[in-house]
C-alpha positions as CSV (number, residue, x, y, z in Angstrom):
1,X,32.9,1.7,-6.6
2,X,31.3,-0.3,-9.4
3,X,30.9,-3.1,-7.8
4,X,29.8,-1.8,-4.5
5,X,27.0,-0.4,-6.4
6,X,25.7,-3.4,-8.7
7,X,25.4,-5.1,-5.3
8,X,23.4,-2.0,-3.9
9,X,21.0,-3.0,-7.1
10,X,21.2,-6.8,-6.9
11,X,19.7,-6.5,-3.5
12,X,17.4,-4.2,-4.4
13,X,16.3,-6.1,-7.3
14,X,15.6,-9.1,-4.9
15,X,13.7,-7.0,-2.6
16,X,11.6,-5.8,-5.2
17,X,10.7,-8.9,-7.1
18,X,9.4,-10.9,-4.1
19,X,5.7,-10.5,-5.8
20,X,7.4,-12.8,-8.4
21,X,7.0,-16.1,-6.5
22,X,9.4,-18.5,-8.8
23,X,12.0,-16.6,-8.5
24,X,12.9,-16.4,-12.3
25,X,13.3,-12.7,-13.0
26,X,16.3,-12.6,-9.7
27,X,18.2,-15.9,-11.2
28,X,18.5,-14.3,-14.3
29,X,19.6,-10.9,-12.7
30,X,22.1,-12.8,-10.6
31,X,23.9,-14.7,-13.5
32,X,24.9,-11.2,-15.1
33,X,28.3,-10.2,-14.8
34,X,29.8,-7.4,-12.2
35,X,30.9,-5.7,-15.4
36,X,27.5,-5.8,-16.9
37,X,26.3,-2.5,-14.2
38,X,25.1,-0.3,-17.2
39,X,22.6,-2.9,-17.8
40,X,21.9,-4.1,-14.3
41,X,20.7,-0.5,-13.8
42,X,18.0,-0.9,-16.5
43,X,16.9,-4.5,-15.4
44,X,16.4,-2.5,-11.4
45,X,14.3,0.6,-13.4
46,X,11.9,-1.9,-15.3
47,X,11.8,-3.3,-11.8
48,X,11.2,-0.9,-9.9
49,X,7.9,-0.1,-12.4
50,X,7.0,-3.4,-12.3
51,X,7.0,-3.6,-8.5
52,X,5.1,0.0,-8.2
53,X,2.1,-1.4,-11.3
54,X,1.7,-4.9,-9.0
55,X,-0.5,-2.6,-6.4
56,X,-3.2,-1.9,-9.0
57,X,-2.1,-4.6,-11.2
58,X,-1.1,-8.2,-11.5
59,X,2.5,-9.2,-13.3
60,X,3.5,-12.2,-14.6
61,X,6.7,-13.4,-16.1
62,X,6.7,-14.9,-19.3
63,X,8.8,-17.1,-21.2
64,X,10.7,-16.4,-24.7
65,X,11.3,-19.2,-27.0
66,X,14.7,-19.2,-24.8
67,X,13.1,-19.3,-21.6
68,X,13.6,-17.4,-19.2
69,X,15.8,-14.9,-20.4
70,X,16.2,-11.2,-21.4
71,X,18.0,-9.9,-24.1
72,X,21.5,-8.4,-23.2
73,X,21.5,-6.5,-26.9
74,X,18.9,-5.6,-29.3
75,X,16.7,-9.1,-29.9
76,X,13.7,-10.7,-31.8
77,X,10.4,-10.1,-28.9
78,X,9.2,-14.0,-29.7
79,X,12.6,-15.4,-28.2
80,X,13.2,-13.3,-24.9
81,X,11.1,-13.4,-21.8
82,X,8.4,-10.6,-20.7
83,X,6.0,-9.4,-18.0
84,X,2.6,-9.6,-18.6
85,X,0.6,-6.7,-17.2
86,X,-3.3,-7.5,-16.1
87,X,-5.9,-5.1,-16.5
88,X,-6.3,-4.8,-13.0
89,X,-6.2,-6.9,-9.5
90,X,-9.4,-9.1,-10.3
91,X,-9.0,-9.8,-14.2
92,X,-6.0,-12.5,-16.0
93,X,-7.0,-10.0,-18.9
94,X,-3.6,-8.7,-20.6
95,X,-3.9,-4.8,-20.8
96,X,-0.4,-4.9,-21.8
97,X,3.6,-6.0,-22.3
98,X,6.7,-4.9,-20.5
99,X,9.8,-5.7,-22.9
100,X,13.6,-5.2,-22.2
101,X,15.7,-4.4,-25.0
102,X,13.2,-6.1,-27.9
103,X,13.7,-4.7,-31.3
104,X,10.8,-2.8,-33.0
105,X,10.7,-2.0,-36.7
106,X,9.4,1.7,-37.7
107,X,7.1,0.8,-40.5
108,X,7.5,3.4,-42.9
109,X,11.5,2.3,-43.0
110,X,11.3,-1.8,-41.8
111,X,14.9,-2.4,-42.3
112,X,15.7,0.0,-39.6
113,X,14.7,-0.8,-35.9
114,X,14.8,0.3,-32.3
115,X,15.3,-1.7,-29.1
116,X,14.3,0.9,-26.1
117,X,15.6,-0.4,-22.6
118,X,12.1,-0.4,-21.5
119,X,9.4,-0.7,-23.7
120,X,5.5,-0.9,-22.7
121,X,3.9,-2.9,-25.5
122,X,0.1,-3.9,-26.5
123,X,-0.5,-7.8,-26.5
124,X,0.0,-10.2,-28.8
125,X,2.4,-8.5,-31.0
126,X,5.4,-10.8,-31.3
127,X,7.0,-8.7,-34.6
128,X,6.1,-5.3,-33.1
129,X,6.3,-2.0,-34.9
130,X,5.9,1.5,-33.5
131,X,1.9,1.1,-33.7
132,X,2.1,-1.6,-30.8
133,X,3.7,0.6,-28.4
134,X,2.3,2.8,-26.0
135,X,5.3,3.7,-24.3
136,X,9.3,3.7,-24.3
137,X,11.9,4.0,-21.4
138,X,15.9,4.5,-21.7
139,X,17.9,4.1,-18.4
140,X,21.5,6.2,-18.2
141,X,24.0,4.4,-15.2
142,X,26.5,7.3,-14.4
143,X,29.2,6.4,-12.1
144,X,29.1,9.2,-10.4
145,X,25.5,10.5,-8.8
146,X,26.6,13.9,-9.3
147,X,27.1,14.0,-13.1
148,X,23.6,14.8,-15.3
149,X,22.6,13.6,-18.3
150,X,23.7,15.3,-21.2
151,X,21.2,17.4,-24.4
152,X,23.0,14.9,-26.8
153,X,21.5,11.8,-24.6
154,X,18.2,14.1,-24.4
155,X,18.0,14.6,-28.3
156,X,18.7,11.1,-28.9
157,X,15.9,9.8,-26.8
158,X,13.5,12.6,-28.0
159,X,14.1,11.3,-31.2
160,X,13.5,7.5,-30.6
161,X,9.7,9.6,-28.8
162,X,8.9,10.7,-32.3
163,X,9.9,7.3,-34.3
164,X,7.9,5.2,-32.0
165,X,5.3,7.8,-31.9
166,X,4.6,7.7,-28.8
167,X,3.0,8.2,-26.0
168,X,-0.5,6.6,-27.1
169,X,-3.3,6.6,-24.8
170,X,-2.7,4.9,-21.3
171,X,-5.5,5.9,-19.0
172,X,-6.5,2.4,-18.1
173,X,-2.2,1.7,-16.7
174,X,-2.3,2.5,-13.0
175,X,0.9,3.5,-11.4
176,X,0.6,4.2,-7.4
177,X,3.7,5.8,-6.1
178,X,4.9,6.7,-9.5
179,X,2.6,8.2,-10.7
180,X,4.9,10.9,-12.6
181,X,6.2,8.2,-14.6
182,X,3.3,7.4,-16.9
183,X,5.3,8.7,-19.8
184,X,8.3,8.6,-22.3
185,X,11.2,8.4,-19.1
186,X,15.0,8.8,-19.1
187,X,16.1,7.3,-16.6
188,X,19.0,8.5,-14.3
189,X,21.0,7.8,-11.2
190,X,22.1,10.8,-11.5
191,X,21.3,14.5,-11.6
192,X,18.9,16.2,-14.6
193,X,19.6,19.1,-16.6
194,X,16.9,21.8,-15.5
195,X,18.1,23.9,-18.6
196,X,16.0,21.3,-21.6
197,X,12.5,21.6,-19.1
198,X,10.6,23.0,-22.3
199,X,12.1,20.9,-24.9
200,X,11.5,17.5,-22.9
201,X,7.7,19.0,-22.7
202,X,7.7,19.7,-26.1
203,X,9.1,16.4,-27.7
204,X,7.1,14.2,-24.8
205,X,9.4,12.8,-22.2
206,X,10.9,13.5,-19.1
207,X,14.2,13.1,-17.6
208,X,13.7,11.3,-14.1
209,X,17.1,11.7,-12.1
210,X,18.2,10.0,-9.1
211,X,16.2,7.3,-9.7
212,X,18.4,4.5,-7.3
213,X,18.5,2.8,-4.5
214,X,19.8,5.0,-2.3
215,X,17.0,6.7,-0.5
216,X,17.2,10.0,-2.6
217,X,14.3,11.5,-3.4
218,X,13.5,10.8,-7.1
219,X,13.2,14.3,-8.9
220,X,11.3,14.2,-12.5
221,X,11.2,17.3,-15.4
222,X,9.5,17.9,-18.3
């Protein structure tokens, strides 16, 4: 079953990055392990956002001091490679950064740190703290499609929301299709839990459940 699906998502990675022209962001995708699914999953939700911000939006790839690459645990944001997002169509002005996994210190404690999955960063900040990001995104593989995330998960991920402090202003980053996801997300494959509605509004996020690539329709609370 497992490996059934990371081929579901390797093909739908492919599909997705064709906007990426050198064909960087698949090779790396394709040199992770069968094993590795958890994080496969989060490399096919930052690119399914990616892919969805290229219509208003150009997106570039950018090397790390290691090329290429993306962190496979919590790493320094100067080493690993990111996406450049342009203010809009007609401008090479950076509006902002997509990260994977890059650690970012909370200021008020600098020995402690957190890598979100997906975070959505302003420029230039190579030793980021929670003041450069605007946004944060966590992605939860289930192995089943019909289990749900769990308040534990939720509470967690809240919690990361208030450290980071975020979500900062974004008005000028332009989703087209996903439009509901211009926020703190949680990412699923599988199914929410409707009864934490008011706490997900109330510590800013939302849970975002079957978010694949299996022709569900996405569903989105809080």
């Amino acid at each position: 079953m497992a490996i059934a699906k990371v081929r579901q998502l390797r093909k739908s990675i492919e599909k997705l990055t064709k906007w990426e022209s050198s064909g960087n962001v698949f090779g790396f995708i394709d040199g992770v392990p069968d094993d590795k699914v958890d994080y496969i999953y989060e490399f096919f939700c930052a690119i399914k956002i990616l892919y969805d911000l290229n219509v208003h939006h150009n997106i570039k790839l950018c090397p790390g001091k290691k090329g290429y690459q993306f962190p496979l645990k919590p790493g320094n944001k100067s080493e690993w490679a990111k996406f450049v997002i342009t203010k809009d169509k007609r401008s090479s002005d950076i509006l902002y950064e997509l990260c994977m996994g890059v650690s970012v210190k909370i200021s008020s404690s600098p020995q402690t740190t957190f890598a979100a999955d997906i975070s959505i960063q302003n420029p230039n900040s190579d030793d980021p703290d929670e003041s450069h990001v605007v946004l944060i995104m966590d992605a939860k593989y289930k192995k089943s499609s019909k289990s749900t995330l769990d308040i534990s998960t939720i509470r967690e991920f809240a919690q990361c929301v208030r450290d980071m402090q975020v979500p900062k202003r974004i008005d000028d980053l332009k989703f087209n299709k996903l439009i509901d996801l211009a926020s703190n997300c949680l990412f699923t494959n599988g199914e929410l839990i409707n009864d934490h509605e008011l706490y997900c509004k109330n510590n800013k996020l939302k849970q975002v459940g079957r978010f694949d690539c299996d022709n569900r329709q996405m569903v989105v609370l809080g």
